[in-house]
LOLO-478708 format. One record per residue: residue number from 1; residue in one letter; x, y, z of N, C-alpha, C, O in turn. Coordinates in nm, 3 decimals. Each point is the difference from the previous one (the first is absolute). Layout:
BEGIN
NUM/A/X/Y/Z/X/Y/Z/X/Y/Z/X/Y/Z;
...
end
This chain:
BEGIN
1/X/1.486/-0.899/-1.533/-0.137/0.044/0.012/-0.059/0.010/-0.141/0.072/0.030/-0.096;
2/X/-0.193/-0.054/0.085/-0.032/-0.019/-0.154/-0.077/0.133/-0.038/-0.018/0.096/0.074;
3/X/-0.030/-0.111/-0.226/-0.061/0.161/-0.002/-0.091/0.057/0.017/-0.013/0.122/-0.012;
4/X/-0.090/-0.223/0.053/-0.118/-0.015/0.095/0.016/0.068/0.089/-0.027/0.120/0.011;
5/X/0.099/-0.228/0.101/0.012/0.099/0.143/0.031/0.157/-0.009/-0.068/0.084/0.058;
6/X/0.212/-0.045/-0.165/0.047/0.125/-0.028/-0.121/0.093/0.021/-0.028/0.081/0.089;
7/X/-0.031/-0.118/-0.196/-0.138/0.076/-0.025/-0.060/0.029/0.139/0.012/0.106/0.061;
8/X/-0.065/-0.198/-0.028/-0.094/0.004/0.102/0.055/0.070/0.080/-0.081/0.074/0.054;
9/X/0.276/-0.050/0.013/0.029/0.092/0.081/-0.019/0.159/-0.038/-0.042/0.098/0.062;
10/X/0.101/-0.125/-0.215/-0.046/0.155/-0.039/-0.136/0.073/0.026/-0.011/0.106/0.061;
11/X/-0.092/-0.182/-0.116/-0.121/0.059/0.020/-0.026/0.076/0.143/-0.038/0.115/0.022;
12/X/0.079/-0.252/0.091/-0.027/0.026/0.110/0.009/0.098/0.032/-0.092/0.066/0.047;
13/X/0.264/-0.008/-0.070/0.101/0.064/0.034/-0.047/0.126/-0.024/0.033/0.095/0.071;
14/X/-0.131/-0.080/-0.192/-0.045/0.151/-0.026/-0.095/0.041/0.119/0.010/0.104/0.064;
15/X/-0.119/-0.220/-0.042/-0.103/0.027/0.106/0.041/0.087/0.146/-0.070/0.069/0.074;
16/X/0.223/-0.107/-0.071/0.068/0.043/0.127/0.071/0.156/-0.063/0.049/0.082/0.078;
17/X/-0.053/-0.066/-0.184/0.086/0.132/-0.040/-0.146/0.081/0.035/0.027/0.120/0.016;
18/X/-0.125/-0.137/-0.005/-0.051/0.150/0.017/-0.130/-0.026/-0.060/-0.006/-0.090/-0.084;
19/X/-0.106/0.160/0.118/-0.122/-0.039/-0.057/-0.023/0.115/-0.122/-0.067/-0.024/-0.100;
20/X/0.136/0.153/0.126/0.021/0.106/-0.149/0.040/-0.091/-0.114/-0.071/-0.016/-0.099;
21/X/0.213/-0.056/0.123/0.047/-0.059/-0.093/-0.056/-0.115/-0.087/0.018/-0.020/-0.120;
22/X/-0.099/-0.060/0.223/-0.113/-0.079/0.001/-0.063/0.037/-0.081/0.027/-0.003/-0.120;
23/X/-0.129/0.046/0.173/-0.105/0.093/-0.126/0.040/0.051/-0.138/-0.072/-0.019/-0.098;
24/X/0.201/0.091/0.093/0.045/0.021/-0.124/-0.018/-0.090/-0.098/-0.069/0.013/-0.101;
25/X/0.156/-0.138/0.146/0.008/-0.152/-0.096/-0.162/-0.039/0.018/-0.014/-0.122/0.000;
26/X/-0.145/0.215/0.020/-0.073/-0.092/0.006/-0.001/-0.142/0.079/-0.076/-0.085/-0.046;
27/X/0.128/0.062/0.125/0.010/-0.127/0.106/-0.092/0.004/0.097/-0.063/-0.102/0.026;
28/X/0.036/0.242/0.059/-0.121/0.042/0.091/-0.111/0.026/-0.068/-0.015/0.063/-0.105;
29/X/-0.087/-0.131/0.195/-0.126/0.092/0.019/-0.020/0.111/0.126/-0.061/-0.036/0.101;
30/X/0.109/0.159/-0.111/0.034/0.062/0.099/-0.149/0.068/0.047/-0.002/0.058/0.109;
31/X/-0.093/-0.064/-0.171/-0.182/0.020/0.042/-0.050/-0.068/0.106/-0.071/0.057/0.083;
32/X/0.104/-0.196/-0.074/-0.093/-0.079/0.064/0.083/0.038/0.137/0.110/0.053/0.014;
33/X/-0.192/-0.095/0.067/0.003/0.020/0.150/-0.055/-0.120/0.090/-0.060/0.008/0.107;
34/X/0.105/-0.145/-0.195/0.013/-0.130/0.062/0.147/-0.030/-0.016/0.057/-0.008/-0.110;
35/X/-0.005/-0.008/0.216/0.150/-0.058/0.031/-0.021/-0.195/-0.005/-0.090/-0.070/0.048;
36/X/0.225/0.026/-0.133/0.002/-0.130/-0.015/0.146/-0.026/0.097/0.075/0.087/0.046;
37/X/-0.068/-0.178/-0.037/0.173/-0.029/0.129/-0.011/-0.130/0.026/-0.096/-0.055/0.054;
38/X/0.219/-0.006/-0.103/0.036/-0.163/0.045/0.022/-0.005/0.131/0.066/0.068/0.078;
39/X/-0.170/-0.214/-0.064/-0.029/-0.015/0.152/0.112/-0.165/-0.007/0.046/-0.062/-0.096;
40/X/-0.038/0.038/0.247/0.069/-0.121/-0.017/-0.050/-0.037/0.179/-0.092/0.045/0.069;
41/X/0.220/-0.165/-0.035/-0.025/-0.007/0.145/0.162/-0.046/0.026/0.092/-0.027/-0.077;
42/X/-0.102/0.030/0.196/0.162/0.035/0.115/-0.034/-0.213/-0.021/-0.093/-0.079/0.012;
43/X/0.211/0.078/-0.040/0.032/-0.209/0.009/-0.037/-0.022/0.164/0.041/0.088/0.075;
44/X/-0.088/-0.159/-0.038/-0.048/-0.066/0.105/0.134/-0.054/0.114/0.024/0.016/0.119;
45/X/0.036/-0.080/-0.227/0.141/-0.079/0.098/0.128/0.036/-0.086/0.032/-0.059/-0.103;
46/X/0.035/0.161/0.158/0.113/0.078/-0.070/0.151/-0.085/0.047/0.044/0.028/0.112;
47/X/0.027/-0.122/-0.189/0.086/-0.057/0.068/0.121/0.151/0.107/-0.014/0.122/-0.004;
48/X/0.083/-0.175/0.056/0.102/0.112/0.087/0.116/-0.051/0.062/-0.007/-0.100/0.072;
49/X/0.087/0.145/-0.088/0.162/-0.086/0.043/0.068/-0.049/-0.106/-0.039/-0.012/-0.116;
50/X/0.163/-0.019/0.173/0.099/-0.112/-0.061/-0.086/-0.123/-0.072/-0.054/-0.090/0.065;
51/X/0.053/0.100/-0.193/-0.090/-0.130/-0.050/-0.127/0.025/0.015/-0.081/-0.093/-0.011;
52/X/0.046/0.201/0.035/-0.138/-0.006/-0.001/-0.085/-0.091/0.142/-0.117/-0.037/0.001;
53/X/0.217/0.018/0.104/-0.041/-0.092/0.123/-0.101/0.047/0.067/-0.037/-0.086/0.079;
54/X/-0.022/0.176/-0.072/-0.094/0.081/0.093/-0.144/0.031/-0.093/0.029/0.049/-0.109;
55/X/-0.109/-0.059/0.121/-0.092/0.096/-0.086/-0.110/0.088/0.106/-0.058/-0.028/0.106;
56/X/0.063/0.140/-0.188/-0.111/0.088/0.074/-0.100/0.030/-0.070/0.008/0.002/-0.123;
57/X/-0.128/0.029/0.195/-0.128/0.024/-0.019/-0.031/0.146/-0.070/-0.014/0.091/0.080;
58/X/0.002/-0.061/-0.208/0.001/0.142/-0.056/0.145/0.070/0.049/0.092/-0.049/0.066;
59/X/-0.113/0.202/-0.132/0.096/0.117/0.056/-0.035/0.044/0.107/-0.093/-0.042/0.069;
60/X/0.198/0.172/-0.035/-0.007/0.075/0.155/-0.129/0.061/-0.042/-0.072/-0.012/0.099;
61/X/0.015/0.063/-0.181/-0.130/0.066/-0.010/-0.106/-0.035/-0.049/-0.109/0.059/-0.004;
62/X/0.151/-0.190/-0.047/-0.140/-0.065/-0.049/0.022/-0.122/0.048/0.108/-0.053/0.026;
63/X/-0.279/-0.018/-0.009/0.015/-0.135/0.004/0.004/-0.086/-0.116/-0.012/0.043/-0.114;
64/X/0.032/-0.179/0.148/0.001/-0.062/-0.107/-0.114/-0.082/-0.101/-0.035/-0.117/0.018;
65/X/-0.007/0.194/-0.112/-0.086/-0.036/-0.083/-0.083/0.165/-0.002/-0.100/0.017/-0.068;
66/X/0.150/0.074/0.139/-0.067/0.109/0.011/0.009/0.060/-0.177/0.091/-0.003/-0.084;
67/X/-0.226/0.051/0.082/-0.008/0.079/-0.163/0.069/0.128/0.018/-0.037/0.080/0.086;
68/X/0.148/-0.054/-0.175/0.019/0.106/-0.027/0.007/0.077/-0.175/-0.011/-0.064/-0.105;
69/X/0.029/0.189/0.113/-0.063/0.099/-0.135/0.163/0.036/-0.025/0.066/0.082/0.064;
70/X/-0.027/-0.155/-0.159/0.135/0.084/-0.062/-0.017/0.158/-0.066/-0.084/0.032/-0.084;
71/X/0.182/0.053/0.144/-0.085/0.129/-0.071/0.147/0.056/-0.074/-0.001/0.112/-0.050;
72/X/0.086/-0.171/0.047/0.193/0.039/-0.039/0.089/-0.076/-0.020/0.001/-0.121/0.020;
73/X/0.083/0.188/-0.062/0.178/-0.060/0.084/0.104/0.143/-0.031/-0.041/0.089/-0.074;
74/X/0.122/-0.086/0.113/0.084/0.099/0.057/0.085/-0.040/-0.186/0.026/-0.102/-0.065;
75/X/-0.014/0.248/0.048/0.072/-0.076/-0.178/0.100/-0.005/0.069/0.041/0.039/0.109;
76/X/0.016/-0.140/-0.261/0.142/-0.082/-0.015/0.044/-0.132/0.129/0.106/-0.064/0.000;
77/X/-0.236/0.047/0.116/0.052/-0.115/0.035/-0.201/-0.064/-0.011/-0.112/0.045/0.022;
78/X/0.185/-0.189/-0.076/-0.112/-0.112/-0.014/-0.020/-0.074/0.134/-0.105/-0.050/0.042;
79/X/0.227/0.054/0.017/-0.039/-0.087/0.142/-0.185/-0.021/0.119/-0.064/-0.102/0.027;
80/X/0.041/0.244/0.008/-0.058/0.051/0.039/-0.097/0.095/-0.043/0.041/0.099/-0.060;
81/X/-0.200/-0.117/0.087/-0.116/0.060/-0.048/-0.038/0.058/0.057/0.059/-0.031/0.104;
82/X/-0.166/0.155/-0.062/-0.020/0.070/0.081/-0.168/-0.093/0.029/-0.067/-0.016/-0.102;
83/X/0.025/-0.023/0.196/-0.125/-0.025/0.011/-0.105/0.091/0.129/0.053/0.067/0.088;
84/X/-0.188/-0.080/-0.101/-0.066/0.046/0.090/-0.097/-0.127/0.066/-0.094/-0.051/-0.062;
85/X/0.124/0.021/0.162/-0.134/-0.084/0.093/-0.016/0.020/0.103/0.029/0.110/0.049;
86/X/-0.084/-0.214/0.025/-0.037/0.039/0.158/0.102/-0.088/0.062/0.059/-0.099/-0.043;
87/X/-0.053/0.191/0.208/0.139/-0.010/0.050/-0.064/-0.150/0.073/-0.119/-0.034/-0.006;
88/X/0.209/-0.029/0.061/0.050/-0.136/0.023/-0.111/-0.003/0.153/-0.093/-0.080/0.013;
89/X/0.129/0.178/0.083/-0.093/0.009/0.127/-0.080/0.147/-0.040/-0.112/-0.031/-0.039;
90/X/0.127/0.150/0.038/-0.093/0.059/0.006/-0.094/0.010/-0.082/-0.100/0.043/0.058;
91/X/0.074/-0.070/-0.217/-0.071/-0.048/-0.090/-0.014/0.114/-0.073/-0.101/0.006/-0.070;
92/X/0.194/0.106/0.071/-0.029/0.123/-0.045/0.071/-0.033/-0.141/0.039/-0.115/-0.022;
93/X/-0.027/0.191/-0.050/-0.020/0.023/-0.141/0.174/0.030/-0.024/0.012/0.118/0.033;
94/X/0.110/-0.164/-0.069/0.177/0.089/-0.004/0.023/-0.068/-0.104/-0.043/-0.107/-0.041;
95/X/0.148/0.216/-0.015/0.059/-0.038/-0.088/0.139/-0.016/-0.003/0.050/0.089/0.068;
96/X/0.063/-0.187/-0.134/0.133/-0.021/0.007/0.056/-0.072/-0.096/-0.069/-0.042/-0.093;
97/X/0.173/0.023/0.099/0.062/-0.059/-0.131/0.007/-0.128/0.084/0.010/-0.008/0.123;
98/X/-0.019/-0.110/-0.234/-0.003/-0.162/0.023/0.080/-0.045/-0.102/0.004/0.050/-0.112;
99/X/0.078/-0.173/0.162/0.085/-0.016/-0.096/-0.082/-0.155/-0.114/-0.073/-0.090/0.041;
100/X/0.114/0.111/-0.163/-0.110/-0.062/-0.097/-0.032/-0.142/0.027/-0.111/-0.048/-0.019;
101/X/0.267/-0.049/0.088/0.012/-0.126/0.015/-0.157/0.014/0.068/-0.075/-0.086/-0.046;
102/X/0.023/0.157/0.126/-0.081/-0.065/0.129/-0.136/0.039/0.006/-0.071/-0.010/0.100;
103/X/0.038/0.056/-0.214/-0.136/-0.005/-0.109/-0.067/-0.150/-0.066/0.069/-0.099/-0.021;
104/X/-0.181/0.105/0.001/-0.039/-0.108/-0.093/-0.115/0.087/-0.039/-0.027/0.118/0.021;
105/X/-0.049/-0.245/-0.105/-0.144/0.007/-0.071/-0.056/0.124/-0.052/-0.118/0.034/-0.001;
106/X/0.262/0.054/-0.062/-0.036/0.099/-0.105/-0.140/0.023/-0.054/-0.054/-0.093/-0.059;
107/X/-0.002/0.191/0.072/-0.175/0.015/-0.102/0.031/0.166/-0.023/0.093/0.073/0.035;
108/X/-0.225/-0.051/-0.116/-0.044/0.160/-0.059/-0.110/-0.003/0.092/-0.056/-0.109/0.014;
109/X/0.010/0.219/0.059/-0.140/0.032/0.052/-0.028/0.080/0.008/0.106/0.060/0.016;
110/X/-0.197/0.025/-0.012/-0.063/0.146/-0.013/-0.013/0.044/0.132/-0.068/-0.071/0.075;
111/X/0.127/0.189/-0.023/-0.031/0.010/0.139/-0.147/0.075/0.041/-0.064/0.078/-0.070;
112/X/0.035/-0.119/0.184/-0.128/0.051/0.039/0.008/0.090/0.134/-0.066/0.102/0.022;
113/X/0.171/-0.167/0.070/0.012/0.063/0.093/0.021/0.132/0.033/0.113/0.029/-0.038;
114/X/-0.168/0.067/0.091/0.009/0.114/0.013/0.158/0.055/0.089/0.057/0.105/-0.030;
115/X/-0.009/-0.197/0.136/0.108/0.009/0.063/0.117/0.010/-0.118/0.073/0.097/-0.018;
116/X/-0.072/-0.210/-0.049/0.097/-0.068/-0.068/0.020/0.141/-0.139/0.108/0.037/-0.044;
117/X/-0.244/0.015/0.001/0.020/0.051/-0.109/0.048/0.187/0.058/0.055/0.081/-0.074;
118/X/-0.104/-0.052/0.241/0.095/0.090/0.032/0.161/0.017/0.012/0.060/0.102/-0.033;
119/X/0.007/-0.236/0.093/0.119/-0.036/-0.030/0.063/0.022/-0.068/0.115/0.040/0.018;
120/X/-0.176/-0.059/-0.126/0.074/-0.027/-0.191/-0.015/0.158/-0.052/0.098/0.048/-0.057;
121/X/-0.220/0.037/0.076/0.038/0.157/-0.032/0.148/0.051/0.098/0.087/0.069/-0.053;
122/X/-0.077/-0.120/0.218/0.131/0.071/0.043/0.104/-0.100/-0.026/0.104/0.043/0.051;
123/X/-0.082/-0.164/-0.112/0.120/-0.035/-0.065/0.068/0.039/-0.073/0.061/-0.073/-0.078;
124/X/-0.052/0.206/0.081/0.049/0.023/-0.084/0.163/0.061/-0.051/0.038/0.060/-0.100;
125/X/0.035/-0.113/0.234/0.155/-0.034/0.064/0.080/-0.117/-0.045/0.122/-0.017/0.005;
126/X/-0.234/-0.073/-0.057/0.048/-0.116/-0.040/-0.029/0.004/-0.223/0.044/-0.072/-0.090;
127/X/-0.090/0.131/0.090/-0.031/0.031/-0.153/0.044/0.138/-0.081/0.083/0.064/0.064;
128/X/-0.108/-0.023/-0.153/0.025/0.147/-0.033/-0.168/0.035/-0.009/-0.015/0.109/-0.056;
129/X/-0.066/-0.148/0.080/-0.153/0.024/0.013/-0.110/-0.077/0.077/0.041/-0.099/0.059;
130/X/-0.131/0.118/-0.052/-0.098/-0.072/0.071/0.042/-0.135/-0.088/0.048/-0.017/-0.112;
131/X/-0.093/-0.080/0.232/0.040/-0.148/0.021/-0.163/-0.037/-0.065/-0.100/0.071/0.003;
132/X/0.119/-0.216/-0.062/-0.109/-0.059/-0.004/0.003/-0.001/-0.200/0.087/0.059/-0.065;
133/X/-0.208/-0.144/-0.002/0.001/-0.045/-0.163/-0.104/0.075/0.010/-0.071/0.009/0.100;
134/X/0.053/0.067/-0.237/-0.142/0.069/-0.044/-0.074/-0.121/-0.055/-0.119/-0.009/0.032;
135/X/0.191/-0.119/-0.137/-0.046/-0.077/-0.003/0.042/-0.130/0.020/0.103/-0.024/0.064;
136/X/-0.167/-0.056/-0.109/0.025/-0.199/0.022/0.066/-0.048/-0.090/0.013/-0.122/0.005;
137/X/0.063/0.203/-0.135/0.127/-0.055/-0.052/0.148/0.038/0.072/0.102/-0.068/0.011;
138/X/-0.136/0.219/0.036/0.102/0.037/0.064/0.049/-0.080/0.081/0.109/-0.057/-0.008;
139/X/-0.208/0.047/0.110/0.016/-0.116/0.088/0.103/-0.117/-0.017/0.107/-0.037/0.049;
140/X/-0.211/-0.007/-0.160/0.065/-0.185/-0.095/0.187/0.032/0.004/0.082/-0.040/0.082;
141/X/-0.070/0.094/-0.161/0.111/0.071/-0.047/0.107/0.024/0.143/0.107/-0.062/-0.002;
142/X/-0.147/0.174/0.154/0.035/-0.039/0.078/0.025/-0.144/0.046/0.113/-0.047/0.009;
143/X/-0.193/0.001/0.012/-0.004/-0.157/0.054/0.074/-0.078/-0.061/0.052/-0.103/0.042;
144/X/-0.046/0.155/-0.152/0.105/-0.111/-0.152/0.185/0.009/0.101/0.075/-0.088/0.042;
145/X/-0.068/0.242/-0.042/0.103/0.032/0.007/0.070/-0.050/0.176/0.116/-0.033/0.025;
146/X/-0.224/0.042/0.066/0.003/-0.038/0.156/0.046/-0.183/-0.074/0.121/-0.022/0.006;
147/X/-0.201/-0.087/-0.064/-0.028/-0.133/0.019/0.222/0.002/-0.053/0.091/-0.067/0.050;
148/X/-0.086/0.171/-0.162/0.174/-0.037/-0.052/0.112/0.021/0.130/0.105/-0.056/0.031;
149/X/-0.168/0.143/0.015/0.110/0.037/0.156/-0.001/-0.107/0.095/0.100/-0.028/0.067;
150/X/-0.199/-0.027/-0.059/-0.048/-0.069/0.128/0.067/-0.157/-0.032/0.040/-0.080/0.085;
151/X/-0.039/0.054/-0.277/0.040/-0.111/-0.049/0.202/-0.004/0.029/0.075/-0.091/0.034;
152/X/-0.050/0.234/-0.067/0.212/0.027/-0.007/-0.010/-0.029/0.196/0.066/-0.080/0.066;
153/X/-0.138/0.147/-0.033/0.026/-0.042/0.186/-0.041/-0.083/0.108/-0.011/0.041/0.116;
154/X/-0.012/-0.166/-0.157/-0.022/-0.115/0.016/0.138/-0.078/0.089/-0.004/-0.120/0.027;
end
């Protein structure tokens, strides 16, 4: 791994230690009260089986190509992200861990949604604090660190 990436996990790595700790190193803007959060979408045709012989249409809770809001991951495993979207038939708003292979089209976006940005204040089981970027480097920086996981689990 080169010392690039290193970096880029460290940084990350603080974002997830705590938003006190955060702030200390100056890294937060802990004022603003616009949340930033890498958005992506569920892969469309997920191979499945022996060889990959089968493919299915999205996950058990999302469909495929459905947008979802990365708001985590559970420390010490990269496999799996915590995301929030709408459910597959009832269209309601859940959140769950997805495993990274079955993500694509990584972005930064500012959330607007009022559902989505209640979510992310009670996520807070999956983080040591409210879920969600104060700003759009944080974000970057997340997303840096999601595109290296998603690249080792391939």
């Amino acid at each position: 791994m080169s010392c690039a990436k290193i970096k880029i996990l460290t940084q990350a790595t603080l974002l997830f230690s705590g938003a006190r700790y955060a702030s200390l190193l100056g890294v937060c803007n802990m004022e603003s009260n616009e949340k930033w959060c890498v958005a992506a979408n569920i892969k469309k045709e997920i191979p499945y089986g022996p060889g990959g012989a089968e493919i299915k249409r999205g996950v058990r809770l999302y469909r495929g190509g459905a947008k979802i809001h990365i708001i985590g991951a559970y420390r010490g495993m990269a496999e799996k992200v915590v995301v929030i979207g709408q459910h597959r038939k009832s269209g309601k708003y859940v959140s769950c861990a997805v495993h990274i292979n079955k993500i694509e089209n990584f972005r930064v976006q500012k959330i607007y949604s009022k559902r989505i940005l209640s979510m992310l204040k009670n996520a807070h089981k999956y983080n040591t604090g409210e879920a969600g970027f104060s700003s759009e480097s944080e974000s970057e920086l997340f997303m840096q660190m999601i595109k290296s996981w998603s690249e080792y689990y391939v």
